[in-house]
C-alpha positions as CSV (number, residue, x, y, z in Angstrom):
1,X,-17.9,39.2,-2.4
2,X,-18.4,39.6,1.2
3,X,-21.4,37.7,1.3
4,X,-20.0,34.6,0.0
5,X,-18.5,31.9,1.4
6,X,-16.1,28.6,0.3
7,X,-16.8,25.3,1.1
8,X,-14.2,24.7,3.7
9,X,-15.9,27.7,5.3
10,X,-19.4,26.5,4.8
11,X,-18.7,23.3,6.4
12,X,-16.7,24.5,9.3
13,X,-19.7,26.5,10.0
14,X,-21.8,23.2,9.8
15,X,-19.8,21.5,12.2
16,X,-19.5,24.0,14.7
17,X,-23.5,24.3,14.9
18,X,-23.2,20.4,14.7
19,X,-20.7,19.2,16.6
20,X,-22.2,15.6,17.7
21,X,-23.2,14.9,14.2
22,X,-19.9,16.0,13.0
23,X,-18.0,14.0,15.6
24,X,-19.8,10.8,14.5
25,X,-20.1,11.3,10.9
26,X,-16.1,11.2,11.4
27,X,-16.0,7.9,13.5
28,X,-18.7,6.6,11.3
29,X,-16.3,7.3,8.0
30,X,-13.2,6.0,10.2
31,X,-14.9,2.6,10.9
32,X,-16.5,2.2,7.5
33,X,-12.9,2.4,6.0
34,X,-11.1,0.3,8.0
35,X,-14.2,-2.6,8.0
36,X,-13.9,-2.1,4.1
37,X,-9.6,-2.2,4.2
38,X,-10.5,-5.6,6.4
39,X,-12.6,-6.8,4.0
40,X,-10.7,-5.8,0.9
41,X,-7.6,-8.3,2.3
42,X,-3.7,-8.2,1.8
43,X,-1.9,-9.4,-0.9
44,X,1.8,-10.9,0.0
45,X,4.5,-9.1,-2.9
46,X,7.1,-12.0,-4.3
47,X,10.8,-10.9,-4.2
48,X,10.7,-10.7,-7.7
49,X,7.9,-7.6,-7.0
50,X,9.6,-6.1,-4.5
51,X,13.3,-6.0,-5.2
52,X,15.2,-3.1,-7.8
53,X,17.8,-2.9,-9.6
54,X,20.0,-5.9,-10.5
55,X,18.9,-8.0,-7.4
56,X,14.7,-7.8,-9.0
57,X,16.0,-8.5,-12.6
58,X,17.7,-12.1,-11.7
59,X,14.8,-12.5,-9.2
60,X,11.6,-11.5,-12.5
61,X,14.1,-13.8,-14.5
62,X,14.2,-16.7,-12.1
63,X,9.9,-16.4,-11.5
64,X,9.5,-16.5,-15.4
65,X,11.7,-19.6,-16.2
66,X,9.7,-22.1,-13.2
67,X,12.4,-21.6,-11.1
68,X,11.0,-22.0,-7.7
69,X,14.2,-22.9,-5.1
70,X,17.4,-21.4,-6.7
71,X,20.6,-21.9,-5.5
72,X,21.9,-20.1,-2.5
73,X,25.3,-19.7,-3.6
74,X,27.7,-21.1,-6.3
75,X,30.9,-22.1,-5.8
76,X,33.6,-22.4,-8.9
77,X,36.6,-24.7,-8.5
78,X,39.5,-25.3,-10.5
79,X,42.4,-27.3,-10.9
80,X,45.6,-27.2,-13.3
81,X,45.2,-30.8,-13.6
């Protein structure tokens, strides 16, 4: 078992012996992934998507029924007359 080596080892070796082509093979995959993350785009979450608990409930509720501007706050009177 001496004689054999893991990959982590393997390639460690490789880079050392390689070091420019290591060096840009990491830049290379850096840029690739952030060109194809630019490309790929964002998507915005609703507050419906993003909220827990009660608070997303009401909110999953509200996007379901069509509601698209609800109330900001309710206010209850009452009289004895």
């Amino acid at each position: 078992m001496v004689g054999r080596r893991n990959l982590a080892e393997a390639l460690g070796g490789w880079s050392v012996r390689h070091r420019k082509s290591a060096v840009l093979g990491w830049l290379l995959l850096v840029v690739t992934a952030a060109a194809l993350g630019g490309v790929a785009g964002q998507r915005t979450l609703t507050t419906a998507e993003t909220e827990t608990g009660d608070t997303g409930r009401a909110a999953r509720i509200l996007v379901d029924a069509g509601v698209e501007h609800p109330a900001g706050e309710m206010v209850l009177m009452h009289s004895e007359r």
